[in-house]
ROROFI-341616 format. One line per 8 residues: number of its first residue (from 1); their letters; for each residue x, y, z of C-alpha. Coordinates in steps of 0.05 Angstrom, whole numbers, plus 32768, in hexadecimal, padded with zeros to 4 digits. Example, Ala and Ser with C-alpha at 12.3 -4.5 7.8 and 13.67 -1.06 7.14 Angstrom:
1	as	80F6:7FA6:809C | 8111:7FEB:808F
This chain:
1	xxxxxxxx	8123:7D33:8638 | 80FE:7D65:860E | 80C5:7D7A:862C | 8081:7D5A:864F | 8047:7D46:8624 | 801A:7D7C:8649 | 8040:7DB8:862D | 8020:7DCF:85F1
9	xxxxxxxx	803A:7DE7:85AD | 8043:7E33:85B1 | 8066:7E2C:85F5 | 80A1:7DFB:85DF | 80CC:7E3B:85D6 | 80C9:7E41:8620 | 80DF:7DFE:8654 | 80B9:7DEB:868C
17	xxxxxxxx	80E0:7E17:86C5 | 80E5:7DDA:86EE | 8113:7DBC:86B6 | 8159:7DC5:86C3 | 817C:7DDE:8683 | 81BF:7DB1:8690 | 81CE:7D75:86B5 | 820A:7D44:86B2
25	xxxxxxxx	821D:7D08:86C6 | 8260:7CE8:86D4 | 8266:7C97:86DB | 829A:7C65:86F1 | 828F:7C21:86EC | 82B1:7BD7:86D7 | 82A1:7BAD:86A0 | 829E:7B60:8692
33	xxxxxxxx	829E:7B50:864B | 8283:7B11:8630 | 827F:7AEC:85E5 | 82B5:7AF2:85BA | 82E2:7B0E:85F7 | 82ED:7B01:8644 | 8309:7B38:8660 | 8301:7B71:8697
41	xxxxxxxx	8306:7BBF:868A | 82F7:7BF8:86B3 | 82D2:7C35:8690 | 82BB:7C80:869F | 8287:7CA6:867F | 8274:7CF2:867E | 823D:7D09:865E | 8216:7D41:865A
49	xxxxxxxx	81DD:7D6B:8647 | 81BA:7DAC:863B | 8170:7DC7:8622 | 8163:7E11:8616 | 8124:7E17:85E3 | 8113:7DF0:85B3 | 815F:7DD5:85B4 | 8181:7D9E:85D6
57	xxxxxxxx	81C6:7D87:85D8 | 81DF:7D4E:85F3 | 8231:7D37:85F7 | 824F:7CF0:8612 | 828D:7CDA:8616 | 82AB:7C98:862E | 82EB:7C7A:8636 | 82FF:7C3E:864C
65	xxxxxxxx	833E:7C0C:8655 | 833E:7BC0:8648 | 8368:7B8B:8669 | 8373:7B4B:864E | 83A1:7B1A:8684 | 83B0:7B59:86B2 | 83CC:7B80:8677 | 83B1:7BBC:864E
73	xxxxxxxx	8393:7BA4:860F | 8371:7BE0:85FD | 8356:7C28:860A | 8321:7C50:85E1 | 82FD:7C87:85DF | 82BD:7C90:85C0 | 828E:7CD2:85C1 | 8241:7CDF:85AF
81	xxxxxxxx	8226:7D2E:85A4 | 81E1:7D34:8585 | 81BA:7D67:8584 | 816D:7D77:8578 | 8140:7DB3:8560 | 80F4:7DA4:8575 | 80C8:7DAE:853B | 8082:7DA4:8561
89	xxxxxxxx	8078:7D85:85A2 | 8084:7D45:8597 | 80B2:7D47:8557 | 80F6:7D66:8549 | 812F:7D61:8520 | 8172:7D46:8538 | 81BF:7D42:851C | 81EC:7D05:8540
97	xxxxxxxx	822D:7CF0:853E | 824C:7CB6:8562 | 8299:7CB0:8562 | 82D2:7C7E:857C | 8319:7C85:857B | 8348:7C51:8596 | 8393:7C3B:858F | 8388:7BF8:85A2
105	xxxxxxxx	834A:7BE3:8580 | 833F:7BC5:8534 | 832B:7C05:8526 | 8358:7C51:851E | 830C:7C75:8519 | 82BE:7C5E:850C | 8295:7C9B:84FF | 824D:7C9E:84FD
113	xxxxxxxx	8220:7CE1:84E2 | 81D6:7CDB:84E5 | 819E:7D11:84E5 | 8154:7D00:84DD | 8117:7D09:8501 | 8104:7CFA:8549 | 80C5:7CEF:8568 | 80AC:7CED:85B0
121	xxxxxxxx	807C:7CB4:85BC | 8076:7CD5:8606 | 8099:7CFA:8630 | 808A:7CF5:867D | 80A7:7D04:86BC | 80A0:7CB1:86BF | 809F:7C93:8680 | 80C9:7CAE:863E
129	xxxxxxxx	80CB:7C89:85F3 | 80E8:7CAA:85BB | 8101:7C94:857B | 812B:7CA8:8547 | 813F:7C9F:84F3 | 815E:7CBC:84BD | 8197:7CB6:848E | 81E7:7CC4:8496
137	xxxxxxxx	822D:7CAC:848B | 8263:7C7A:84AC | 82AB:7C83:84AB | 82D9:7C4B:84BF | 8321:7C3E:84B6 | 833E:7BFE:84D2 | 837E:7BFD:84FD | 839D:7BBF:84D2
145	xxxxxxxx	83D4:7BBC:850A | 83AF:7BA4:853F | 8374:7B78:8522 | 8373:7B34:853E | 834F:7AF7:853D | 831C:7B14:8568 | 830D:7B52:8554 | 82C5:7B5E:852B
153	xxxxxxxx	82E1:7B87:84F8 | 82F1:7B78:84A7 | 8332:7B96:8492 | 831C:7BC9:8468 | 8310:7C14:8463 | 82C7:7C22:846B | 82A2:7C6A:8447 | 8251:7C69:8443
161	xxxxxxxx	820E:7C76:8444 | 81EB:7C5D:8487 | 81A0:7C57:84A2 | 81A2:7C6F:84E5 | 815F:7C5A:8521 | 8160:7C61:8566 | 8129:7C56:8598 | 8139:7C6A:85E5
169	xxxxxxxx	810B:7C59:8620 | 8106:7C73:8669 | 80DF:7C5A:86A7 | 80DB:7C7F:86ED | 80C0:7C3F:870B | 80CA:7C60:8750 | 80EA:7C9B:8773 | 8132:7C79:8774
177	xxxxxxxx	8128:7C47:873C | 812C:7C4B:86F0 | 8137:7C2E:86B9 | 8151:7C3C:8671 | 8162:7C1F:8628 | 8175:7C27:85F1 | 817B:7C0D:85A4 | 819C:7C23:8567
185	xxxxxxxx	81A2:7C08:852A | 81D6:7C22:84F3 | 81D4:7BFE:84AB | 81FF:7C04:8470 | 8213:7BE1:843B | 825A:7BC2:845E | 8231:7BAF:849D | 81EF:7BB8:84D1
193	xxxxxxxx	8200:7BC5:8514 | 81CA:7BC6:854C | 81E2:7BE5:8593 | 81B4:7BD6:85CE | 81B5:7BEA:8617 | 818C:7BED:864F | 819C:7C0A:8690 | 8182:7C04:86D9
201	xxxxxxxx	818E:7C3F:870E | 818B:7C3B:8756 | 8193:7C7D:8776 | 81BA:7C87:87B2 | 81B3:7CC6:87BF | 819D:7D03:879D | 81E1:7D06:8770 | 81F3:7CC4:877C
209	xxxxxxxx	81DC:7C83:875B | 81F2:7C40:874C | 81DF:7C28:8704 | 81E1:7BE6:86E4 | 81E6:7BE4:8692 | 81E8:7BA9:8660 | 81FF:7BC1:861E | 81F7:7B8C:85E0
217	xxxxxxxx	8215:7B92:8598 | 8203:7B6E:855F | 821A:7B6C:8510 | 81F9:7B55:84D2 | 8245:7B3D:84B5 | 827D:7B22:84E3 | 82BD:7B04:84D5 | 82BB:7ABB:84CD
225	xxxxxxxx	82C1:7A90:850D | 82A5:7AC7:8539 | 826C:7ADC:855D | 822F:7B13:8549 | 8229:7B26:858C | 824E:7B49:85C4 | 8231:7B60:8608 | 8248:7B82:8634
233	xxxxxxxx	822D:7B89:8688 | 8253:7BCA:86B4 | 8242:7BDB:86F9 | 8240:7C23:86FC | 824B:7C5A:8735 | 8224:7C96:870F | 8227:7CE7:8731 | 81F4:7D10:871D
241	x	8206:7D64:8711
């Protein structure tokens, strides 16, 4: 979060002194995957972030571990930073990248650099929309070891120009309920990937929460015989710093 719609212009230099400047949050949680794989995985995520300003920065990192018939079929990491200079009250300018590096997986790396323009529709204690576009680039070099059958990946090294949009929602609908999403949307010439996710939270106590996400992914071009879609549904114990 930014700021709240009530603060004007010429006072953006200075946060609201009820904002904390940094807060994390640490999950643990299980997956189920459906669609073009049945299998279980357990996954952690850490994220963080910090506003000072008119900047915001904002890191997450997730890792997980995939078992296919009680044995390891794959572990990966993948990272987010991003962050934002506010150019008015509602408008500033933001630099993302989105990474993922696994042994296991079809691919070695799959970079993504964006920077663009983001707008806040509004920004509430309750209620939050803000999207974002601009251009970038995506790197991605296939592990040709380890691509199977099911994998949604073309065996070829990928280098080039991307549209990047997100849009990102939040909902106080009470004191110990919320709810969240998320949608991106990165296009190139090799292929158009859409990443959505919504989240519920259910808070336990004041640093504790249980949370609910179902994450979908879908491509424009998939290897023949499979699936355009993937989804994904984790069950989430989430502490709050």
């Amino acid at each position: 979060m930014l700021y709240a719609d009530e603060q004007l212009d010429m006072d953006i230099d200075a946060p609201p002194p009820e904002i904390s400047p940094f807060t994390t949050e640490v999950e643990f949680g299980y997956q189920a995957h459906s669609g073009n794989s049945d299998s279980q995985s357990l996954n952690a995520r850490l994220s963080s972030e910090y506003l000072t300003g008119r900047y915001r920065f904002k890191g997450e990192w997730t890792y997980y571990q995939l078992y296919k018939d009680d044995k390891e079929d794959k572990r990966q990491s993948s990272y987010d930073l991003q962050a934002d200079y506010k150019l008015s009250q509602r408008t500033y300018f933001y630099t993302s990248f989105t990474g993922y590096d696994s042994r296991y997986s079809a691919y070695y790396k799959d970079y993504t650099l964006s920077s663009g323009i983001g707008y806040q529709l509004t920004n509430t204690d309750k209620f939050g929309l803000e999207v974002e576009a601009g251009p970038g680039f995506r790197s991605q070099d296939p592990n040709l070891e380890e691509i199977g059958d099911d994998d949604l990946v073309f065996p070829e090294t990928v280098n080039e120009p991307i549209f990047r949009g997100n849009a990102s929602v939040r909902w106080q609908v009470v004191k110990s309920l919320s709810l969240d999403g998320n949608v991106t949307l990165v296009a190139g010439e090799s292929n158009t990937r859409m990443d959505t996710q919504f989240g519920l939270t259910n808070t336990i106590t004041d640093d504790i929460a249980l949370k609910l996400v179902h994450t979908r992914q879908k491509h424009s071009r998939v290897p023949e015989g499979l699936e355009d879609t993937d989804s994904v549904f984790s069950a989430n114990l989430l502490f709050i710093f």
